[in-house]
SEDREN-253793 format. One record per residue (C-alpha): residue number from 1; residue in three letters; x, y, z. Coordinates in steps of 0.5 Angstrom, whole numbers, always signed. Example, Ala and Ser with C-alpha at 12.3 -4.5 7.8 and 13.67 -1.06 7.14 Angstrom:
% SEDREN-253793
(pt 1, "ALA", (+25, -9, +16)) (pt 2, "SER", (+27, -2, +14)) 
% end
This chain:
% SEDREN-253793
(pt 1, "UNK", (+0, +0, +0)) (pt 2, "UNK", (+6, +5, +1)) (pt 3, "UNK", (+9, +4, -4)) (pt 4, "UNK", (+3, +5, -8)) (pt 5, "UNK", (+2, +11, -5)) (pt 6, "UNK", (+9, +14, -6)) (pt 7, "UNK", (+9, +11, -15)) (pt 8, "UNK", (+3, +16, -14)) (pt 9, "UNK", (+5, +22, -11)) (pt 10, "UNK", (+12, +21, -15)) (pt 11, "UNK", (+6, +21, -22)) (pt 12, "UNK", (+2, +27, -18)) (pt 13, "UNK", (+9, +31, -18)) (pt 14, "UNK", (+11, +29, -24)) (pt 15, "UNK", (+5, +31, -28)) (pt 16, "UNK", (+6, +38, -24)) (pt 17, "UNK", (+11, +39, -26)) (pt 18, "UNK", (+10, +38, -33)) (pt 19, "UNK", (+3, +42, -34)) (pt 20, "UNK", (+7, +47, -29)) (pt 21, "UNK", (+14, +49, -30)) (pt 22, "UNK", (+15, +56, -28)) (pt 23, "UNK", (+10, +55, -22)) (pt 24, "UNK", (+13, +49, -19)) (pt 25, "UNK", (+20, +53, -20)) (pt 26, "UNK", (+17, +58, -17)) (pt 27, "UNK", (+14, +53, -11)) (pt 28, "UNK", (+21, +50, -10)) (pt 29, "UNK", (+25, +57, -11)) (pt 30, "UNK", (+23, +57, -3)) (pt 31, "UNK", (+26, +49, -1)) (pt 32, "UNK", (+33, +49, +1)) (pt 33, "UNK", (+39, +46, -4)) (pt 34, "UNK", (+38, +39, -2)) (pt 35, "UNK", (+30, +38, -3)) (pt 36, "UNK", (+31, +42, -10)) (pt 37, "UNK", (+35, +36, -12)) (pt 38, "UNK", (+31, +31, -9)) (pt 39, "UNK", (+25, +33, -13)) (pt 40, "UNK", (+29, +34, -19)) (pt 41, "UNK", (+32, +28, -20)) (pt 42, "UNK", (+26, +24, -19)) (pt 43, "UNK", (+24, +27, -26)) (pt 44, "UNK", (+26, +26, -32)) (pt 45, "UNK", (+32, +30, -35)) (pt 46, "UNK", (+28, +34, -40)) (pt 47, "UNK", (+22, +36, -36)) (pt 48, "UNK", (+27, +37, -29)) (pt 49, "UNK", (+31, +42, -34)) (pt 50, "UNK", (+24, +46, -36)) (pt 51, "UNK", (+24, +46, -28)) (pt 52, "UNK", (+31, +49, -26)) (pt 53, "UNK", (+32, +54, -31)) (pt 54, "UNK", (+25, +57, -28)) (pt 55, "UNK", (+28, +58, -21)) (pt 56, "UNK", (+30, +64, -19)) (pt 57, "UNK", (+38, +65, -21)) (pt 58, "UNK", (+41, +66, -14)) (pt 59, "UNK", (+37, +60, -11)) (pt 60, "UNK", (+39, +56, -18)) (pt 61, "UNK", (+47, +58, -17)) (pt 62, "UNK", (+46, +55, -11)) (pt 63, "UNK", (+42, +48, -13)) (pt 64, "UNK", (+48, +47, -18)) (pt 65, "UNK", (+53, +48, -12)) (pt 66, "UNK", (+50, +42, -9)) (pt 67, "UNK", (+49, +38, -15)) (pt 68, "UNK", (+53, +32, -16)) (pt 69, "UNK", (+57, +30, -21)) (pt 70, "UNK", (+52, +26, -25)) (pt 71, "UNK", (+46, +30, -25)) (pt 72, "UNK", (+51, +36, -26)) (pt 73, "UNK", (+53, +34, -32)) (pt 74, "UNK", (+45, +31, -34)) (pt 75, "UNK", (+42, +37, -33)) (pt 76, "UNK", (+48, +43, -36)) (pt 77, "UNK", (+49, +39, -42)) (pt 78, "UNK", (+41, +40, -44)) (pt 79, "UNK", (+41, +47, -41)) (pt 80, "UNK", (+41, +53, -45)) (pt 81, "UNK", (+49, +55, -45)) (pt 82, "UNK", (+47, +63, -44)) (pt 83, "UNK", (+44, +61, -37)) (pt 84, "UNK", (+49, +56, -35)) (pt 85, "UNK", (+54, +61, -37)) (pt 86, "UNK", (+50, +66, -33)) (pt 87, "UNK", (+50, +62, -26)) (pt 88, "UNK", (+57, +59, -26)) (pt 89, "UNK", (+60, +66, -27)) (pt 90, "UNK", (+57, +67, -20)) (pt 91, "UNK", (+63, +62, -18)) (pt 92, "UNK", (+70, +63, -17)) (pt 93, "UNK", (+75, +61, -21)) (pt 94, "UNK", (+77, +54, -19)) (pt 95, "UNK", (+71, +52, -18)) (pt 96, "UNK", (+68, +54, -26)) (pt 97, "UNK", (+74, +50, -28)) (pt 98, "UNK", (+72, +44, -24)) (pt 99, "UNK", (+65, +44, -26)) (pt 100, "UNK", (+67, +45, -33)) (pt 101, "UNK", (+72, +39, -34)) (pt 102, "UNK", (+66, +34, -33)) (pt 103, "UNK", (+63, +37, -39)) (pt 104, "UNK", (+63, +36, -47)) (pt 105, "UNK", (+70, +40, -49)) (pt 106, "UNK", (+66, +44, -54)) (pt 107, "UNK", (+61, +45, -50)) (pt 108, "UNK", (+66, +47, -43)) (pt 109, "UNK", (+70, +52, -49)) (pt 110, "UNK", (+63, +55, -51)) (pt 111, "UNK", (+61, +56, -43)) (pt 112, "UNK", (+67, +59, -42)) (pt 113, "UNK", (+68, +64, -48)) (pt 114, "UNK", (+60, +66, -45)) (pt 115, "UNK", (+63, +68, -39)) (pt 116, "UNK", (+69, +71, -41)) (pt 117, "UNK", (+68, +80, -43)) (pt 118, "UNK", (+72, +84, -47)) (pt 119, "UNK", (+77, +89, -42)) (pt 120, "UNK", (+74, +95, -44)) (pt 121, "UNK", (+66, +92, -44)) (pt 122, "UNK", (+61, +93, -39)) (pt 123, "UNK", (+61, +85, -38)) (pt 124, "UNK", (+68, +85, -35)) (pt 125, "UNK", (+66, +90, -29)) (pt 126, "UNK", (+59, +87, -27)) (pt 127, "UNK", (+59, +82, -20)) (pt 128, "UNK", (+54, +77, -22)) (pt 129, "UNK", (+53, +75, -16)) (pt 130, "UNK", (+46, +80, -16)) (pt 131, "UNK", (+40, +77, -12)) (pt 132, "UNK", (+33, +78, -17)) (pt 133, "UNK", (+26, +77, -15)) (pt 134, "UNK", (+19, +75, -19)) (pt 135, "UNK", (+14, +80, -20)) (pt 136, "UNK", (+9, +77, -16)) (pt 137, "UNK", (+13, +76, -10)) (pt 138, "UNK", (+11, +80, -3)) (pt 139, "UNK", (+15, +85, +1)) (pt 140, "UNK", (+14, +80, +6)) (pt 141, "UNK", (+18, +75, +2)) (pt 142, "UNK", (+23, +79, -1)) (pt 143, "UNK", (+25, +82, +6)) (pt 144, "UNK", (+26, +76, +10)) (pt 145, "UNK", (+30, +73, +4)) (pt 146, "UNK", (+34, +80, +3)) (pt 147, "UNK", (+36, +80, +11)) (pt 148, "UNK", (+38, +72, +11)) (pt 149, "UNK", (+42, +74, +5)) (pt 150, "UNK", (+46, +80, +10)) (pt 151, "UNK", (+48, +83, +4)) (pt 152, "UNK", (+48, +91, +5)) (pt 153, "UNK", (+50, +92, -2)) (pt 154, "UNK", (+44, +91, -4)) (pt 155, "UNK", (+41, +98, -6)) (pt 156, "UNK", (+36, +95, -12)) (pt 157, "UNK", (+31, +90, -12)) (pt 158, "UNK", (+31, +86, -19)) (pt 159, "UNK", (+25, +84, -21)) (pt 160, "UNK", (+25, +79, -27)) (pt 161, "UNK", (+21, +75, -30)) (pt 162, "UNK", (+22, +66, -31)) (pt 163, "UNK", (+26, +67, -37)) (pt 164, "UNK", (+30, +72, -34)) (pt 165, "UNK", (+29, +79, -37)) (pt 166, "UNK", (+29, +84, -33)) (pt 167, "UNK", (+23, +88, -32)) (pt 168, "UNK", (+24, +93, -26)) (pt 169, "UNK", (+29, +95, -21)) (pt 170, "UNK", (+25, +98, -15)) (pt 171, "UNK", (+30, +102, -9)) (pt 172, "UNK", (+31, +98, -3)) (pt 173, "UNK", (+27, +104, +2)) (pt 174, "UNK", (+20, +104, -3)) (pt 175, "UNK", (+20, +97, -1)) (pt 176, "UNK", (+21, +97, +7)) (pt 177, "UNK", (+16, +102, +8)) (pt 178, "UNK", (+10, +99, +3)) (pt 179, "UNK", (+5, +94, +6)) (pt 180, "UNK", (+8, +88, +7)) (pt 181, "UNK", (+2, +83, +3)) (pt 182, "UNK", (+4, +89, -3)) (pt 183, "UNK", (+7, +85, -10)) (pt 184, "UNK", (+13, +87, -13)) (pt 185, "UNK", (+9, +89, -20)) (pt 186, "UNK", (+5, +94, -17)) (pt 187, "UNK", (+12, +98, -15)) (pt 188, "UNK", (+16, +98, -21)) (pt 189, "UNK", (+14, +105, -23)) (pt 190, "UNK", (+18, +105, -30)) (pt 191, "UNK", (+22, +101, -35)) (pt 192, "UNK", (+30, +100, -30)) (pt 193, "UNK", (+36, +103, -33)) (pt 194, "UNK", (+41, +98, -37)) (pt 195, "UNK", (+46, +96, -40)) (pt 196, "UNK", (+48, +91, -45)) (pt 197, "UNK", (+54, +86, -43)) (pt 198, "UNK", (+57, +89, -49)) (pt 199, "UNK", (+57, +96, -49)) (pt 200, "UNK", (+64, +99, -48)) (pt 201, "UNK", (+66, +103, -41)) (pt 202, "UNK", (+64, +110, -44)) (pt 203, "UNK", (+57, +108, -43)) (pt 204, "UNK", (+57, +106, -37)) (pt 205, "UNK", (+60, +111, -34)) (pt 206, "UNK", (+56, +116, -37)) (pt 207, "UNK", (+50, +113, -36)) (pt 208, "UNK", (+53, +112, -28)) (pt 209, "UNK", (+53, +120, -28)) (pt 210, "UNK", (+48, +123, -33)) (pt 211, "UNK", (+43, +118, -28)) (pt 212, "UNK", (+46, +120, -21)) (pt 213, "UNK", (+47, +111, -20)) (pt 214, "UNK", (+50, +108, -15)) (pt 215, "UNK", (+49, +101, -18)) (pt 216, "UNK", (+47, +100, -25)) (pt 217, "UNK", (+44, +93, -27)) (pt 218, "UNK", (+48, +89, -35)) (pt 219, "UNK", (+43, +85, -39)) (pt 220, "UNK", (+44, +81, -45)) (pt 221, "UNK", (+42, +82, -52)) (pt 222, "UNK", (+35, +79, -50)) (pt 223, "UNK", (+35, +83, -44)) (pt 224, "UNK", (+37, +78, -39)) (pt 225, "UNK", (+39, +81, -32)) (pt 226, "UNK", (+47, +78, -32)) (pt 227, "UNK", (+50, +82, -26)) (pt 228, "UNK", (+50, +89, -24)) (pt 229, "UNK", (+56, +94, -24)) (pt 230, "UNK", (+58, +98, -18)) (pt 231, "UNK", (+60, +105, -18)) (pt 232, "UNK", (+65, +103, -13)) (pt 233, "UNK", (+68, +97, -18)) (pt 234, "UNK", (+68, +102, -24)) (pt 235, "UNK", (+73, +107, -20)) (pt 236, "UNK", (+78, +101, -18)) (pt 237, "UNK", (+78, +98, -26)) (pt 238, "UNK", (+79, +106, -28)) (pt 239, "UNK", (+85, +107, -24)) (pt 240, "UNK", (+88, +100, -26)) (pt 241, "UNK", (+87, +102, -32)) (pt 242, "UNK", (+90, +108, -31)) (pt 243, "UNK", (+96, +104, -29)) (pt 244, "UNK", (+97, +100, -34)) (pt 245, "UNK", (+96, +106, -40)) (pt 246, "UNK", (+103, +109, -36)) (pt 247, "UNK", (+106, +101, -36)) (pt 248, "UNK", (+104, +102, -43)) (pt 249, "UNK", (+108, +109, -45)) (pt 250, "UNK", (+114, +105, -43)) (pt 251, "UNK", (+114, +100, -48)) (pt 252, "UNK", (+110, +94, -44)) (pt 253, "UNK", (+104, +95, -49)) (pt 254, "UNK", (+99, +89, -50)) (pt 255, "UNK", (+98, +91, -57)) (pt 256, "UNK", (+101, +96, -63)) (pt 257, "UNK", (+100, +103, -62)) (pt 258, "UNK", (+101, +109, -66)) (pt 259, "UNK", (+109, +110, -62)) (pt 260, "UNK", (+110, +103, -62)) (pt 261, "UNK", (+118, +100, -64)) (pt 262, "UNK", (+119, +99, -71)) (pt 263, "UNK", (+120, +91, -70)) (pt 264, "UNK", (+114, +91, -65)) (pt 265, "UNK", (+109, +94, -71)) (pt 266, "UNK", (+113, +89, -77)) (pt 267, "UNK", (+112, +83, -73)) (pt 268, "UNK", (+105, +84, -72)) (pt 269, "UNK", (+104, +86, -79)) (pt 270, "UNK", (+109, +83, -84)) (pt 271, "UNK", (+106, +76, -83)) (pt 272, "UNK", (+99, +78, -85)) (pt 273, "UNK", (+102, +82, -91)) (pt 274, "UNK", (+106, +75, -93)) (pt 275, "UNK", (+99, +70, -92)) (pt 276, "UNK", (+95, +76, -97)) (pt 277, "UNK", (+101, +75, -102)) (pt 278, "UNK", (+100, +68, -103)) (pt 279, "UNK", (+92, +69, -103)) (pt 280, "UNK", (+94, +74, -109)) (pt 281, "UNK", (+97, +69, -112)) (pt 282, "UNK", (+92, +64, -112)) (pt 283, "UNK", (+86, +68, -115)) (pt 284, "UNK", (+93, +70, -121)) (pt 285, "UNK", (+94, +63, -122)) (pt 286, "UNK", (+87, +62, -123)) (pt 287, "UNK", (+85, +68, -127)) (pt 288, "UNK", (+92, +65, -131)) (pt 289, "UNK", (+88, +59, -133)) (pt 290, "UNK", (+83, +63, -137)) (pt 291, "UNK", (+89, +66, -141)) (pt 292, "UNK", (+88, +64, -148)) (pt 293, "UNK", (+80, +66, -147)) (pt 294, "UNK", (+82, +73, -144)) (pt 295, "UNK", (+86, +74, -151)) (pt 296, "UNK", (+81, +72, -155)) (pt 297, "UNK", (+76, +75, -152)) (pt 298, "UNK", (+79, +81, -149)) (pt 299, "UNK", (+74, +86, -147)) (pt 300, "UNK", (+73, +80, -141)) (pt 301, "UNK", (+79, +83, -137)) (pt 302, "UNK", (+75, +90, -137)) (pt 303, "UNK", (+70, +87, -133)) (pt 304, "UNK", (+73, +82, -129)) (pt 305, "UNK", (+74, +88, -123)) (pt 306, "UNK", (+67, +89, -123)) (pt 307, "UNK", (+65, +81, -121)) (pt 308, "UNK", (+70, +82, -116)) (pt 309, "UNK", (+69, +89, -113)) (pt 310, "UNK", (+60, +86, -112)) (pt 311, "UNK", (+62, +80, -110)) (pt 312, "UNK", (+68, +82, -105)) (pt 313, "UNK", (+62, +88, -102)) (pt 314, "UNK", (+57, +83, -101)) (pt 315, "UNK", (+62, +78, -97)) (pt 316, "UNK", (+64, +84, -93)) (pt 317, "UNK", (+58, +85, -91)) (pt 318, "UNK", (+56, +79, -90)) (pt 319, "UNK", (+63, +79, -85)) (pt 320, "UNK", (+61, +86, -82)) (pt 321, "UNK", (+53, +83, -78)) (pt 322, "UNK", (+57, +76, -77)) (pt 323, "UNK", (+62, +79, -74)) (pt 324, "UNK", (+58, +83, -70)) (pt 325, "UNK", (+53, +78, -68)) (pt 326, "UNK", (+58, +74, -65)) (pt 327, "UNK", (+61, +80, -61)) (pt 328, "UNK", (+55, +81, -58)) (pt 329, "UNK", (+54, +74, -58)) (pt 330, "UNK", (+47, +74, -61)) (pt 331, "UNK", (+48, +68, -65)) (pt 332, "UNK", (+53, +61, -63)) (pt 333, "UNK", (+58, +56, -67)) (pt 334, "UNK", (+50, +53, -66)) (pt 335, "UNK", (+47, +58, -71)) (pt 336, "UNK", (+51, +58, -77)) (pt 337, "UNK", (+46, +54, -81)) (pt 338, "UNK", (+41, +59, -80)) (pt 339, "UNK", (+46, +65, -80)) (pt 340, "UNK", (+49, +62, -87)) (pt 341, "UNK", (+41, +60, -91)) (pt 342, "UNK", (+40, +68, -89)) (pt 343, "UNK", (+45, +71, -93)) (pt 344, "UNK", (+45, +67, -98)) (pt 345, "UNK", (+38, +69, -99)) (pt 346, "UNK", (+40, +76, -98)) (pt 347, "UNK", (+46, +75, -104)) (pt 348, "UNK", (+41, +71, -109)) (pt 349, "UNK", (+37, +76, -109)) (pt 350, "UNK", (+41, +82, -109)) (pt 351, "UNK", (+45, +78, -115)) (pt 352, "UNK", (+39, +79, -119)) (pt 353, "UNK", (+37, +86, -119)) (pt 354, "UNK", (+45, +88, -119)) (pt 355, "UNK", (+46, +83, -124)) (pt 356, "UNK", (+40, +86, -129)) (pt 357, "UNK", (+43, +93, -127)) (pt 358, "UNK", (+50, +91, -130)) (pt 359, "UNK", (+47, +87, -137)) (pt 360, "UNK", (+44, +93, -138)) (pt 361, "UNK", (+50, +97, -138)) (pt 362, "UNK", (+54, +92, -141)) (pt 363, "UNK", (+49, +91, -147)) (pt 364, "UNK", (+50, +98, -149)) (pt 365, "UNK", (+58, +98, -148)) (pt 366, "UNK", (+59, +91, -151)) (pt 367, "UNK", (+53, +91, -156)) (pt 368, "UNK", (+53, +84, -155)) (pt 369, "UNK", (+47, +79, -152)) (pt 370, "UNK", (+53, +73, -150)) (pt 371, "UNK", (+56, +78, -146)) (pt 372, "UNK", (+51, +81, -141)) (pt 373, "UNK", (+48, +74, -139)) (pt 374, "UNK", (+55, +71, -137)) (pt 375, "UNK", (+56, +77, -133)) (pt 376, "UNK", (+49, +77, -130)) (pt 377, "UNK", (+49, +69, -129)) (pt 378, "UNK", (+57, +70, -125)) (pt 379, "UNK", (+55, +76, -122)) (pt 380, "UNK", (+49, +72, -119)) (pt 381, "UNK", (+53, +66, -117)) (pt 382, "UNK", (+60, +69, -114)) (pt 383, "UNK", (+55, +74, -110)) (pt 384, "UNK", (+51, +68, -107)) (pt 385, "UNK", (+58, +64, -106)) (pt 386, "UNK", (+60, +71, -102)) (pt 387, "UNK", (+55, +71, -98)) (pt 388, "UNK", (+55, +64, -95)) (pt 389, "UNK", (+63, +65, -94)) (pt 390, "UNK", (+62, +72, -90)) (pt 391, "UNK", (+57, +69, -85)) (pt 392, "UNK", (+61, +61, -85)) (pt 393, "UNK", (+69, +64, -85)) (pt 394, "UNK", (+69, +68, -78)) (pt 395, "UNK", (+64, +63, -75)) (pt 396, "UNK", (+71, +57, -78)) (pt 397, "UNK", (+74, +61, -75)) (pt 398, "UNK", (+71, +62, -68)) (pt 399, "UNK", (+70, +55, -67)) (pt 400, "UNK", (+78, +53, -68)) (pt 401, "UNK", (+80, +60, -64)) (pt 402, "UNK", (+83, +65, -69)) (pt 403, "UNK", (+80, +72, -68)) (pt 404, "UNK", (+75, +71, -73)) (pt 405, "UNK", (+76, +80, -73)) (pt 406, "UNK", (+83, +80, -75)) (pt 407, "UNK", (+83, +73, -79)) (pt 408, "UNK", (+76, +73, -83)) (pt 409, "UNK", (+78, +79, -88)) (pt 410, "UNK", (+84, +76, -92)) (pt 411, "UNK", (+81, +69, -92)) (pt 412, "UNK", (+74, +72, -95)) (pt 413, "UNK", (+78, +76, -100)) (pt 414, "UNK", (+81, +70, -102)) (pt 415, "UNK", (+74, +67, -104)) (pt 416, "UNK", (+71, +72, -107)) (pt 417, "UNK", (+76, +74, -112)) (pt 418, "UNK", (+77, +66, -113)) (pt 419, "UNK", (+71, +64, -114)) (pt 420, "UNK", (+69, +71, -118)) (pt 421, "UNK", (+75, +70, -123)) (pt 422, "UNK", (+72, +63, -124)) (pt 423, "UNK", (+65, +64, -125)) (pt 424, "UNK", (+65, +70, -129)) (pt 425, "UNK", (+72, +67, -133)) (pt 426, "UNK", (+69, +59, -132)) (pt 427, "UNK", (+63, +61, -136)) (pt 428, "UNK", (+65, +65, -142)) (pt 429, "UNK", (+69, +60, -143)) (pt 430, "UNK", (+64, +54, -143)) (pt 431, "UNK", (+59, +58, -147)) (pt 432, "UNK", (+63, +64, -150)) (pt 433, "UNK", (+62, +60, -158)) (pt 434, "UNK", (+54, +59, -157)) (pt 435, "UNK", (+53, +65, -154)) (pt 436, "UNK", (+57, +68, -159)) (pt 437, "UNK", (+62, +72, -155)) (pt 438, "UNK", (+69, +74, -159)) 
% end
């Protein structure tokens, strides 16, 4: 009979929480560490994941603290890598380290890149151990949780929704002398001042200023809350760096400057200048394929810049927005496919309406009919070709750890001018006599 009971109770909380996940996070936000768990495993893995990434990130860092090795690494390698990142960059170093050699290394390297900020960002000063709240939680509860935590840094209550977006920051003193069964929705007087993880440290000095703010909450690009900046933390960070710009007047730079030794500047720039020669060569060698076509057809060598020039712009913007993307980590290694379908699209159509532009043109300069169509058709393929090098070279590269920024400009370069020469040399060649091209 008890072991009916307990089957029982084990489906009536399964189905909770199947039907009910941000309920029964918000439920179990309110037990201590060890019966979160307890709860948890008893589910299946998929379903105690749709639980655990509603619950409160303080209370979810905590539950992760405890895991053990097993469960750690079933419910991490399943759980979205932005809030993974999100709740193990509460941890020191050590314990980060620990827990992401128990996961898959790709997986363990995407995590740690998430967590890792630029220098000159916000995301490098904010503290992400900050305590949030729900909107329907009650001042009750919101007090008795701020006095077991003992944190007098605590100026702002953050209030966030079960996915994370931070929807209010609501002043510590508005919350102590209201009504004790008042919800922290009915507080938020207007939408909180924030700042991207990724915006530089300008910003965030000027938004301390203008707005008088002694803490200032980061968000993601979806607005997710990840930490806050204190004012305290950006005044050390300024004087380190201070420090480091008079190391850097002495010749212990981190990178070149505009007064930088001779040497300094040729290595950092002379093995670049070698990698574009050898690049220049190969679209030489095969444009040298197509030289018996090029002298029979000469006005070929005219328009040869113009396939180039289109189909090197369109990869160049296609690498501008991805190159962007992953700077503010809009999009992952995950997404190339996605990110690549898009910018082929946006080259094909792109290619047809410059394409029927440029066989317009070339119609009256050449008076030919065979002429405009191979353009037309190469410019179309090269241009799509770019498009899909632009979105998929610095994702490559991100993915083997080179600078997708420094690397991906002479390797797109490359690709579109070898596949321009090909295409637009290619097809003059192939059908040159049927379209009657002389």
């Amino acid at each position: 009979m008890a072991t009916n009971s307990s089957t029982a109770t084990r489906k009536f909380i399964n189905n909770y929480f199947v039907l009910f996940p941000d309920e029964a996070a918000k439920l179990l936000s309110t037990f201590n560490e060890e019966k979160i768990i307890s709860y948890l495993t008893i589910q299946p893995i998929d379903v105690a994941v749709g639980v655990f990434k509603s619950i409160i990130p303080d209370t979810a860092a905590r539950v992760a603290s405890q895991m053990g090795e097993e469960f750690f690494i079933e419910i991490f390698t399943k759980l979205d890598p932005n809030l993974a990142a999100r709740l193990l960059s509460r941890f020191d170093s050590d314990f980060v380290k620990n827990r992401l050699s128990l996961l898959p290394a790709p997986l363990a390297k995407e995590l740690n890149e998430l967590m890792i900020y630029p220098r000159d960002t916000a995301g490098y000063l904010f503290d992400a151990n900050v305590t949030s709240f729900y909107p329907d939680d009650n001042v009750e509860g919101v007090l008795n949780r701020v006095r077991k935590i003992k944190d007098r840094q605590i100026v702002n209550i953050y209030v966030i929704d079960t996915e994370g977006v931070l929807i209010g920051a609501i002043p510590l003193q508005e919350v102590v002398v209201s009504e004790s069964d008042e919800i922290l929705s009915n507080l938020i007087q207007s939408p909180p001042v924030a700042i991207n993880a990724m915006a530089p440290r300008e910003d965030v000095v000027t938004l301390l200023e203008e707005r008088k703010l002694i803490n200032l909450p980061v968000v993601d690009i979806e607005n997710r809350l990840l930490g806050v900046i204190r004012y305290n933390t950006l005044v050390d960070a300024t004087k380190q760096d201070a420090t480091e710009d008079v190391q850097a007047m002495f010749g212990a730079g981190r990178d070149e400057r505009a007064l930088s030794k001779v040497s300094f500047a040729i290595r950092k720039r002379l093995p670049w200048l070698e990698i574009n020669l050898a690049t220049a060569f190969l679209a030489a060698t095969v444009v040298g394929l197509f030289e018996d076509t090029i002298a029979r057809i000469t006005v070929l060598a005219v328009f040869l810049p113009v396939v180039a020039g289109q189909s090197g712009n369109t990869g160049s913007q296609a690498l501008a927005v991805t190159i962007r993307g992953l700077a503010l980590r809009e999009i992952r290694a995950q997404h190339w496919l996605k990110v690549a379908r898009k910018e082929i699209t946006v080259g094909f159509i792109n290619g047809v309406v410059v394409a029927l532009t440029t066989s317009v043109i070339v119609y009256f300069w050449t008076g030919s009919i065979g002429l405009p169509i191979v353009i037309s058709v190469s410019m179309i393929v090269s241009m799509v070709i770019a498009g899909f090098s632009g979105a998929v070279i610095p994702i490559m590269l991100k993915v083997i750890g080179q600078d997708p920024a420094q690397s991906s400009s002479i390797v797109l370069t490359t690709v579109t001018d070898v596949f321009g020469f090909l295409s637009f040399l290619g097809l003059a060649t192939v059908l040159g006599s049927a379209l009657g091209i002389t």
